[in-house]
Backbone bond lengths (Angstrom), bond angles and torsions (degrees), N, CA, C in turn:
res aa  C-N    CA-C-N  psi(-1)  N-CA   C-N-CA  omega(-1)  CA-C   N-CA-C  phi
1 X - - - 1.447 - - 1.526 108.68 -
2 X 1.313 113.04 128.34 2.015 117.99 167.50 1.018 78.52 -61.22
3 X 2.403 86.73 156.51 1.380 122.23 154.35 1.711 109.10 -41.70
4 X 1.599 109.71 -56.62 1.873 97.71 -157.08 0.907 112.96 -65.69
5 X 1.422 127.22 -34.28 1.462 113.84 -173.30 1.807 112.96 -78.08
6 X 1.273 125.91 -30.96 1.484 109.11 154.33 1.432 118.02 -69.61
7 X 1.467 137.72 -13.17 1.123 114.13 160.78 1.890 124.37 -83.18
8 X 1.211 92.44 -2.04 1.386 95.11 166.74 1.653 120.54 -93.83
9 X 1.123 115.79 -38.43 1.683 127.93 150.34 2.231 115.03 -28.56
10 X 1.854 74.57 -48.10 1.314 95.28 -173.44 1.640 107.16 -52.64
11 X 1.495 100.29 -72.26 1.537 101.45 -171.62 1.826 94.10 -73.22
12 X 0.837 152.94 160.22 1.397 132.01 -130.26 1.267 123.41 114.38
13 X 1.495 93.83 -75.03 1.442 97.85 -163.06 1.326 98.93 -125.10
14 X 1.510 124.87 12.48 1.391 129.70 164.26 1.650 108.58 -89.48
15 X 1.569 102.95 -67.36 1.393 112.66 -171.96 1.083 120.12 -21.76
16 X 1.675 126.54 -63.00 1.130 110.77 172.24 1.312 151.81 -60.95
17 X 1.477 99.60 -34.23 1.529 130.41 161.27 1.981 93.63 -43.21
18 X 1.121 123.12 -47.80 1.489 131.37 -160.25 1.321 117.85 -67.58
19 X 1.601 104.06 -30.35 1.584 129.68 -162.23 1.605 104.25 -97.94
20 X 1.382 112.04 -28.70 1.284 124.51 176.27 1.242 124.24 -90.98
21 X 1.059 111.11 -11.89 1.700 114.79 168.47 1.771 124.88 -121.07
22 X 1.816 80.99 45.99 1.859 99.31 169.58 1.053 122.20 -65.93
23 X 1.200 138.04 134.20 1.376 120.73 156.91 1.242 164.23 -63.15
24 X 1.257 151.15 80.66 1.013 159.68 -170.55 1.699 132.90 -29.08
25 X 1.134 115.59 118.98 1.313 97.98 -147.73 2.310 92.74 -125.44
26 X 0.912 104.54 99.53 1.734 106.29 171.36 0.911 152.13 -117.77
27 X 1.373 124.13 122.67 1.229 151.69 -129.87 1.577 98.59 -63.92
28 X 1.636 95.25 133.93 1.484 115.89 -178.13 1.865 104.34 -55.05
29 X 1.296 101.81 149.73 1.555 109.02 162.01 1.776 103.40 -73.34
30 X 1.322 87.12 150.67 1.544 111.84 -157.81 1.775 91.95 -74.39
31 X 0.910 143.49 -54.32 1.595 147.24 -170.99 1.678 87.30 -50.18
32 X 1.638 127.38 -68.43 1.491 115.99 178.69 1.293 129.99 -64.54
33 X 1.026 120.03 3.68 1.689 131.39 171.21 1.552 113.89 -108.25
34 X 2.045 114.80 -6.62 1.367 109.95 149.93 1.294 110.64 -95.02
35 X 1.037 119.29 9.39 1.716 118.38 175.88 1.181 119.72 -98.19
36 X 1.131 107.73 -47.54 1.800 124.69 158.20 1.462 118.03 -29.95
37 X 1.589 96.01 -55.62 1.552 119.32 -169.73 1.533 108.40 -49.58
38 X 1.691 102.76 -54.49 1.359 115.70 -155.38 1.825 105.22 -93.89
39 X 1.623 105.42 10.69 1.538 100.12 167.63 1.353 115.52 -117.35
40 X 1.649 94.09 -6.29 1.905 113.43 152.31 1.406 120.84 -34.70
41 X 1.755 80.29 -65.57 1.372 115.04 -162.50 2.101 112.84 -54.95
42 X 1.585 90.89 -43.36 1.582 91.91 -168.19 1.749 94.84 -74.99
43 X 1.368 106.95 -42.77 1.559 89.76 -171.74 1.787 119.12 -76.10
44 X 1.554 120.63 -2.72 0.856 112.50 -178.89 2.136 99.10 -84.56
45 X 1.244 116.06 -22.31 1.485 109.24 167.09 1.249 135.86 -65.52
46 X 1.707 97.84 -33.48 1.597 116.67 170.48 1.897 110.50 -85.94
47 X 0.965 127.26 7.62 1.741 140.92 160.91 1.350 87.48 -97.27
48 X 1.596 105.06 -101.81 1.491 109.24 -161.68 1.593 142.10 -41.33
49 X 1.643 98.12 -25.51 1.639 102.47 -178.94 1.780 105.00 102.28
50 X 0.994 136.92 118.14 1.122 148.29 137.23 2.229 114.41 2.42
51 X 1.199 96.61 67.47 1.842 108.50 154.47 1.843 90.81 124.32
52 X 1.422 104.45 28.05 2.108 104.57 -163.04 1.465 101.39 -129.67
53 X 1.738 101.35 21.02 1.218 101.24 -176.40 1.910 96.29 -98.30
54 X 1.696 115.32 140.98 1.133 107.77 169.33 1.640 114.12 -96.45
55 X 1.267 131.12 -39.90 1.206 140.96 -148.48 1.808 116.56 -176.75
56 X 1.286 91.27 128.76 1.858 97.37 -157.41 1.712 88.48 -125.60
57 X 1.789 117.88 144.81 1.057 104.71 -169.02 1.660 69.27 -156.18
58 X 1.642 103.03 145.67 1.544 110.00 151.24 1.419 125.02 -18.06
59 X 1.341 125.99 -35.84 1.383 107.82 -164.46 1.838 95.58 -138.05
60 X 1.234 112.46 3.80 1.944 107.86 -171.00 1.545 87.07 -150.43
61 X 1.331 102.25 168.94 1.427 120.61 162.65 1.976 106.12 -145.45
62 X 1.042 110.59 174.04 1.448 129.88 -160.67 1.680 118.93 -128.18
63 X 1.226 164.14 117.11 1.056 138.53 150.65 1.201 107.99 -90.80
64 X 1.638 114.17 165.15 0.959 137.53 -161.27 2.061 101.56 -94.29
């Protein structure tokens, strides 16, 4: 047997196997995503400085 045609066999019988074992990713409860927010929030004032904040998000913050 050629390489291509077992590497085509190959992806074959992977791909799907590959496509089917995505990961799933779900969404925080809303009470921990205002908690998140608001420990964003303090450390993005204590980084950025007091009015240098651009954008505060559950999981990042931004300066301006």
């Amino acid at each position: 047997m050629k390489l291509l045609p077992r590497l085509t066999l190959l992806g074959l019988a992977l791909g799907p196997a590959l496509l089917l074992s995505a990961c799933v990713i779900a969404p925080q409860a809303s009470g921990d995503t205002a908690g998140n927010v608001s420990k964003m929030s303090e450390q993005a004032q204590a980084t950025c400085g007091a009015g240098q904040v651009k954008e505060v998000n559950a999981k990042s913050f931004s300066c301006k």
